[in-house]
C-alpha positions as CSV (number, residue, x, y, z in Angstrom):
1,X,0.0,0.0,0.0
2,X,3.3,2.2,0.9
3,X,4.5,1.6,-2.6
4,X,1.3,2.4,-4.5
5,X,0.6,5.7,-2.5
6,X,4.3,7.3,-2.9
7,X,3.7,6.4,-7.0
8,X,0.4,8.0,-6.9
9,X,2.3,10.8,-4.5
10,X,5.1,11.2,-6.6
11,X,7.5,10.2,-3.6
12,X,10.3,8.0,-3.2
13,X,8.5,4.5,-3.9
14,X,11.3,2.3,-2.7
15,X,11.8,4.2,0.6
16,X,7.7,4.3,1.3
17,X,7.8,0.6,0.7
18,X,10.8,-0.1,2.8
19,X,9.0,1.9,5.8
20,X,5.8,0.5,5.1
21,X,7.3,-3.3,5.3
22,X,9.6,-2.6,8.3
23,X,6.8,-0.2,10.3
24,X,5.8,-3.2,12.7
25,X,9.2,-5.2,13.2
26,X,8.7,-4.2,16.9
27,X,5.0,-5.5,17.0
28,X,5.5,-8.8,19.1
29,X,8.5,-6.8,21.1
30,X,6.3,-4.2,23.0
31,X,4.0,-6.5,23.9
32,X,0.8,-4.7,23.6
33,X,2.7,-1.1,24.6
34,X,1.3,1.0,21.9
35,X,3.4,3.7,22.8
36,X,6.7,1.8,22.6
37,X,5.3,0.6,18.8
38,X,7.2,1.9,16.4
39,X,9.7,3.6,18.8
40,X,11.1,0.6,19.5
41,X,11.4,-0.4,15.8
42,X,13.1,2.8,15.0
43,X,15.7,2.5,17.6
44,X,16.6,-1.2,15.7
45,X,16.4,0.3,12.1
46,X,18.5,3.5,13.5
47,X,21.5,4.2,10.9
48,X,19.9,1.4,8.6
49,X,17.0,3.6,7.4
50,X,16.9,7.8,6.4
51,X,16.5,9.5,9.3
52,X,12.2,10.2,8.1
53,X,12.0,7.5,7.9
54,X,12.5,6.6,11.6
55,X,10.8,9.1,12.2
56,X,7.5,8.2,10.1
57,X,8.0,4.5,11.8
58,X,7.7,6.7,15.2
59,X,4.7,8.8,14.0
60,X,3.0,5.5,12.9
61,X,0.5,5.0,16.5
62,X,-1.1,8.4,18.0
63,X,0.2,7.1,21.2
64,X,3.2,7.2,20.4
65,X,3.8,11.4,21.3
66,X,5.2,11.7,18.2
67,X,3.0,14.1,15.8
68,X,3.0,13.2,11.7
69,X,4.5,16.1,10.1
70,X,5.9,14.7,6.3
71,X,3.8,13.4,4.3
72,X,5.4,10.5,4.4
73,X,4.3,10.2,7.9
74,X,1.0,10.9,7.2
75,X,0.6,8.8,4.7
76,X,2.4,5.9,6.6
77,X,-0.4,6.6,9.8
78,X,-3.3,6.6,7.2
79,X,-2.4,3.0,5.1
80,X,-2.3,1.7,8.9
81,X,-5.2,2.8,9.7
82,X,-6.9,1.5,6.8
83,X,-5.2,-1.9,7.0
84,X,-6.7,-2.4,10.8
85,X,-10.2,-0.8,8.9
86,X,-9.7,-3.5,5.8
87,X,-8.5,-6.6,8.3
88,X,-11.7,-6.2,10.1
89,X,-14.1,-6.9,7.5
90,X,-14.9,-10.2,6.4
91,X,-14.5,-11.7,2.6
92,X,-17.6,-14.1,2.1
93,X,-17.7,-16.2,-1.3
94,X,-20.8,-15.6,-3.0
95,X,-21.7,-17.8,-5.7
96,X,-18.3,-19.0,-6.7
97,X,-17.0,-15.5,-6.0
98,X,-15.2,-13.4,-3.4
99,X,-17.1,-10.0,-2.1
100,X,-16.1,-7.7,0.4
101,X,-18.8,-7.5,3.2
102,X,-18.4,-4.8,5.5
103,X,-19.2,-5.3,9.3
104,X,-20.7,-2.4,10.3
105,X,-20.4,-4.0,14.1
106,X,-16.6,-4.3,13.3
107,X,-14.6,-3.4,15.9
108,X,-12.6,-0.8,13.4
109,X,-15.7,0.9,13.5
110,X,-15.9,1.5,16.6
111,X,-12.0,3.2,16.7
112,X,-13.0,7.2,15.8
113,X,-9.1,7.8,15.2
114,X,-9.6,5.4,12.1
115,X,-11.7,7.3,10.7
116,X,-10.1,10.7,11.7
117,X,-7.2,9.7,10.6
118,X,-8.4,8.3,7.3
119,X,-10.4,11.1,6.3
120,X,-7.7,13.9,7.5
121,X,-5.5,12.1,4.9
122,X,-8.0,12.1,2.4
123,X,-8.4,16.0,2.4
124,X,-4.9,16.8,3.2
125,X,-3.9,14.8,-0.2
126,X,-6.5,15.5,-2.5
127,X,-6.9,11.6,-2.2
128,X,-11.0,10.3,-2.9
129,X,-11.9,7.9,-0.2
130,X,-13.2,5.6,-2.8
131,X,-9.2,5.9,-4.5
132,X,-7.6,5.3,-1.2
133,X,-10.1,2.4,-0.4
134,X,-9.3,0.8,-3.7
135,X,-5.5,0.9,-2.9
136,X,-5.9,-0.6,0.2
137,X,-8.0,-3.5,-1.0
138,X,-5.9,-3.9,-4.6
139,X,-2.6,-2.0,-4.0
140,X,-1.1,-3.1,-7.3
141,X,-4.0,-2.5,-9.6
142,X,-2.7,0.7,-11.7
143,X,1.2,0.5,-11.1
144,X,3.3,0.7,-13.9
């Protein structure tokens, strides 16, 4: 999703992709301390990564104290937030085919910064919910 929104951005894709596959390498390390998640994986990935983007793995939780302030960060908050939004819904086959149902009991609806932080990204970049839904669901569809 990192990769597919700094090509639609016109940012560095290979450096949005790097942060967006090494954001959680501190998941199972903090243990359920969300404001130790991403800190901790930017003090591992400290003079093996530009220094943004430690700091976007550091802006990644809003518990974290630290405040998105590239876009890179933003952008890095919001395809999180819309991967917990995405990994909440259910896939159902109907008849021979895969649909996307959405819970509206999910539990990612019932997180407001989800959908603060989604739609704050969405105005800030100019970036149609519908567009940024369809990246999160098919990330690859429309690379070159």
């Amino acid at each position: 999703m990192m990769r597919t929104l700094a090509a639609r951005l016109g940012e560095d894709v290979w450096k949005w992709e790097l942060v967006g596959l090494l954001h959680d390498l501190d998941y199972d390390l903090v243990k359920g301390d969300a404001r130790g998640h991403g800190v901790m994986a930017a003090r591992i990935l400290d003079g093996r990564m530009p220094e943004d983007g430690l700091y976007a793995i550091k802006a990644q939780d809003h518990r974290t104290g630290f405040t998105p302030q590239s876009l890179l960060d933003r952008s890095l908050r919001a395809a999180d937030a819309l991967a917990v939004f995405i990994e909440d819904q259910a896939i159902h086959h109907v008849e021979g085919k895969e649909a996307l149902a959405v819970k509206l009991d999910g539990e990612a609806l019932r997180k407001q910064w989800i959908s603060d932080v989604i739609r704050t990204f969405c105005r800030e970049t100019g970036i149609e919910l519908v567009e940024l839904l369809r990246l999160g669901l098919r990330p690859d569809d429309g690379e070159q």
